[in-house]
C-alpha positions in Angstrom: 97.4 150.4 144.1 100.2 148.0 144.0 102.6 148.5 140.8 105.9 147.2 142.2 107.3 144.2 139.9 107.4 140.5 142.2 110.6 139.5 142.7 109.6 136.0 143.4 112.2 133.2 145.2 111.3 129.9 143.5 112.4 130.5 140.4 115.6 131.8 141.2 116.0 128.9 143.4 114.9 126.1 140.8 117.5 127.1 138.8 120.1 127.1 141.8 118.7 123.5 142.6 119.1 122.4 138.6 122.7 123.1 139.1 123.5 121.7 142.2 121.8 118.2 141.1 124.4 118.5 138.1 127.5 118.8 140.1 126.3 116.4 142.8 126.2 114.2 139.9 129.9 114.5 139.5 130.9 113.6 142.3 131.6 110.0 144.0 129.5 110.0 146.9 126.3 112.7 148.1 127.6 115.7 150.2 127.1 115.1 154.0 125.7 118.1 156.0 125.4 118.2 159.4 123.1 120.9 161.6 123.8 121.7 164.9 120.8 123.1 167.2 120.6 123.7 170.7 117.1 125.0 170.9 113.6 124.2 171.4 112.3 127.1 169.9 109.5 126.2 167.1 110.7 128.8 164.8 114.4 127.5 165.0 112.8 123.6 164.4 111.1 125.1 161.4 114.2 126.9 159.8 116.1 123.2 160.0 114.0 121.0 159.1 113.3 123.5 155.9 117.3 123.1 155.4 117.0 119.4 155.6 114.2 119.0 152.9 116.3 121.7 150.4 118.7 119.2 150.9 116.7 115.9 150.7 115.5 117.8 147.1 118.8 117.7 145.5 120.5 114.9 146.7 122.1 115.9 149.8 122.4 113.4 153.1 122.3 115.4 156.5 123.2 114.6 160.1 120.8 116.1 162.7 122.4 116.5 165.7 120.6 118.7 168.5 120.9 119.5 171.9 118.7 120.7 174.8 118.7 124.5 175.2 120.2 123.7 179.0 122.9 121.7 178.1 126.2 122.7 179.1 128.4 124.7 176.3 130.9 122.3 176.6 128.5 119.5 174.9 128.0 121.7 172.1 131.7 122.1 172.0 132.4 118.3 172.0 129.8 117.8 168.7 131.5 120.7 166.9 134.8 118.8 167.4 133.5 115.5 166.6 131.5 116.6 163.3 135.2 118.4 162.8 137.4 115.1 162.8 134.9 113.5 161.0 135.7 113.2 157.2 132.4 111.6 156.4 130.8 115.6 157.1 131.7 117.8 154.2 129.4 120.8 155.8 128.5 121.8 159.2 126.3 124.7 160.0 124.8 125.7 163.2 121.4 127.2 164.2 121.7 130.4 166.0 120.9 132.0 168.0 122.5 130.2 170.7 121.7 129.8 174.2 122.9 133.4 176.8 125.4 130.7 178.4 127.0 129.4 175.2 129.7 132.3 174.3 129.4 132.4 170.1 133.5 133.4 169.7 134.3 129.9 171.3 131.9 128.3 168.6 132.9 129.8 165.8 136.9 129.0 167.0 135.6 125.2 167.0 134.6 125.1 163.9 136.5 124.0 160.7 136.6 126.8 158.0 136.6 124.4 155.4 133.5 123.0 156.6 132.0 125.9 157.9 129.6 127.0 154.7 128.5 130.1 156.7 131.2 132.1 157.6 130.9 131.6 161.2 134.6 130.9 161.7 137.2 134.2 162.0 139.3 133.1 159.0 136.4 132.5 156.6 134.5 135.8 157.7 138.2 138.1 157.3 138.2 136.2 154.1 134.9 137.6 152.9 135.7 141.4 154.3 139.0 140.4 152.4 137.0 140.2 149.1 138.7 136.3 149.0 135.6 134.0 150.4 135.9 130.7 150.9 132.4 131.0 150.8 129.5 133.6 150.5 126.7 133.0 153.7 123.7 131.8 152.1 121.6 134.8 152.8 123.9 137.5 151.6 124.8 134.6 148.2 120.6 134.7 147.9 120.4 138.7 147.4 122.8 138.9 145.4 121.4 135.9 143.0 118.1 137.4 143.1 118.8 140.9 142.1 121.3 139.4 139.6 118.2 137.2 138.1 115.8 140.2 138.0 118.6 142.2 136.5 119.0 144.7 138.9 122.4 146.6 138.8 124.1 147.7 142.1 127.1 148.9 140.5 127.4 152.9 141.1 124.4 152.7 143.0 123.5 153.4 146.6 122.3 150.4 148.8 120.8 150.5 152.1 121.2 147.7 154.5 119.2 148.0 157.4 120.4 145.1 159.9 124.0 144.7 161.3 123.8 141.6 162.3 126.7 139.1 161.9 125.0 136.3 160.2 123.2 138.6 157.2 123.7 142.4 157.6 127.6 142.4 157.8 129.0 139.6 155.5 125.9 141.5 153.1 127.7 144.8 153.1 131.2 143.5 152.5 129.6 141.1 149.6 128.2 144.1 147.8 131.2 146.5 148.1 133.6 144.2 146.6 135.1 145.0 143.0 133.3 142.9 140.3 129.9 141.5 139.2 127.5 142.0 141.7 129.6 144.4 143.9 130.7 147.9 143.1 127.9 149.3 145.1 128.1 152.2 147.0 126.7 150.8 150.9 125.1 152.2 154.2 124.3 150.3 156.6 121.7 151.2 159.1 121.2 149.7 162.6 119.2 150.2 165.8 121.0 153.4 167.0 120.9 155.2 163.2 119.3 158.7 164.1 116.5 158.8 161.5 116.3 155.6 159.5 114.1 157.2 156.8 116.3 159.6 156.1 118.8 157.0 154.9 116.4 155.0 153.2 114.9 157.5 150.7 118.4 157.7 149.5 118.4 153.9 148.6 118.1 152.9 145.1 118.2 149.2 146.4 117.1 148.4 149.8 117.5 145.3 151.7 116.1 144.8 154.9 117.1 142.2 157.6 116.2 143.7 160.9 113.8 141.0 161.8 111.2 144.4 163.2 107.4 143.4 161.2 106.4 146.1 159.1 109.3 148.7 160.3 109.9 150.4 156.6 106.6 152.2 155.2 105.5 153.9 152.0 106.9 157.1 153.6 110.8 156.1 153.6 111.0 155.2 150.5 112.1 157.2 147.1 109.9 156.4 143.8 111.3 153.8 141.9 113.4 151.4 144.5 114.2 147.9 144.5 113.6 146.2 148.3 115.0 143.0 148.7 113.1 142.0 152.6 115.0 139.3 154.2 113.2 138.7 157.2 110.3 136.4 157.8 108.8 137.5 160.7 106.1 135.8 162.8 103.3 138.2 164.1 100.0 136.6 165.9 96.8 138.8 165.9 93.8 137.5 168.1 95.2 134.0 167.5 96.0 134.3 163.9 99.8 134.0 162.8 100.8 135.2 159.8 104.1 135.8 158.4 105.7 139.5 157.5 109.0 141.3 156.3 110.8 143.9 157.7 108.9 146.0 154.6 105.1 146.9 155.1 104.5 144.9 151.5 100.9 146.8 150.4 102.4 150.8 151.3 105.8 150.2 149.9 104.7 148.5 146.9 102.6 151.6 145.7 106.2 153.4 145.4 108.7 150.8 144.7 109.9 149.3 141.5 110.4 146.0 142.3 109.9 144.1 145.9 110.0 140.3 147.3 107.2 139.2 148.7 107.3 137.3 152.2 106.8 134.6 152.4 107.9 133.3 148.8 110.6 135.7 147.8 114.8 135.2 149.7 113.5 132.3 151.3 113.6 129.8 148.8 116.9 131.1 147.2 118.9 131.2 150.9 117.9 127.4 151.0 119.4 126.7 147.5 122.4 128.1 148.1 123.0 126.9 151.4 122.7 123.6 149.3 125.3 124.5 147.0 127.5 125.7 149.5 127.6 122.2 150.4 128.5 121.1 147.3 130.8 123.3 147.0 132.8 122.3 150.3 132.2 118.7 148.7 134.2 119.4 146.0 137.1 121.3 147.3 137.5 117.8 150.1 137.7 116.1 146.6 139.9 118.3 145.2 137.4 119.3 142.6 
């Protein structure tokens, strides 16, 4: 029988969004953001247009700019450098994945730190393994905001990662080993090639999952009493049904667990909110604010 404690996204997030709205108030003119996708992929469609209605919800304005899958990388190129000389854009962030032709270093290079609310360029991710961001990547700022709403210490405790990917898994690692409030912790991160993964994650007092495998952490591999923070959202279809699951099998790992997000309904909502205040953010510092 489940016993686990609901770590649930939309509070969390409403009270991100509350915020934002305050400082967006403060400020001359609405933030500008501007996505970038070269896909067709429904899943990738999904993601931005739920980034454009977190935006639409607080008061932020956002350019859509998307390109074919089969477009050349130099078009993507040419809208990274326009949205970078254009002083209208005070955020840019860009759907991955990208395309096998379109080589991710040369994007990230194109891209302006200041606007780059991510961390996909080289100077804004050494300044998060630094323990100096310019700003935290909404995913990694959304684990840490839920665990600090719930009240869950990582200080002095041990923390599993499972994912080492460089949009969540790595800029999460760094963000929780750094000195202060919400860092401290004592990290492991886990990946495709880690021996026995259940080894490492009975050792977890706080696990966070962001792998993007369904149901890959059971009952099993965890230790009584753990906090699981699932990241991923990922789409499985049975006999024509799609449904959505974590990384975590929810119903096993919630018989042993302390506290777990659900999925759907649990990082979700709180990545969204502060990707929106990452905008703001980069509003403020064009403002000198």
């Amino acid at each position: 029988m489940s016993r686990a404690r609901r770590l649930r996204g939309q509070p969390v997030a409403a009270t991100v969004r509350e915020a934002v709205r305050g400082r967006i108030a403060d400020l001359d003119t609405p933030p500008t953001l501007a996505t970038v996708m070269m896909s067709d992929d429904a899943s990738d469609e999904r993601f931005v247009a739920l980034k454009h209605d977190a935006c639409a919800e607080v008061g932020i304005d956002v350019v859509d700019r998307r390109l074919a899958p089969d477009a050349p990388a130099s078009r993507l190129h040419r809208t990274l450098d326009e949205l970078a000389s254009d002083s209208t854009v005070d955020a840019v962030f860009v759907q991955v994945p990208l395309p096998d032709h379109v080589a991710l270093n040369e994007v990230r290079r194109r891209l302006d730190p200041e606007t780059d609310v991510d961390c996909f360029h080289p100077t804004n991710l050494g300044r998060l393994v630094a323990g100096n961001p310019r700003y935290v990547p909404a995913t990694p700022a959304a684990v840490g905001r839920i665990l600090a709403a719930y009240d869950v210490p990582v200080a002095g405790r041990e923390v599993v990662v499972v994912g080492r990917s460089e949009a969540i898994g790595k800029p999460l690692a760094n963000h929780l080993l750094r000195r202060g409030p919400g860092g401290d912790a004592t990290v492991t991160v886990c990946h495709s090639r880690t021996p026995d993964l259940g080894r490492a994650t009975r050792r977890a007092d706080v696990l966070v999952t962001a792998c993007g495998v369904p149901e890959l952490v059971t009952e099993e591999m965890l230790s009584p009493g753990v906090v699981v923070i699932d990241v991923s959202a990922n789409r499985r279809t049975v006999e024509g049904e799609t449904t959505v699951v974590g990384d975590v099998d929810h119903e096993s790992a919630a018989a042993v667990a302390a506290a777990i997000t659900p999925v759907p309904g649990g990082i979700g909502p709180v990545t969204l909110a502060m990707l929106t205040q990452n905008v703001v953010r980069a509003a403020e510092r064009r403002v000198g604010t």
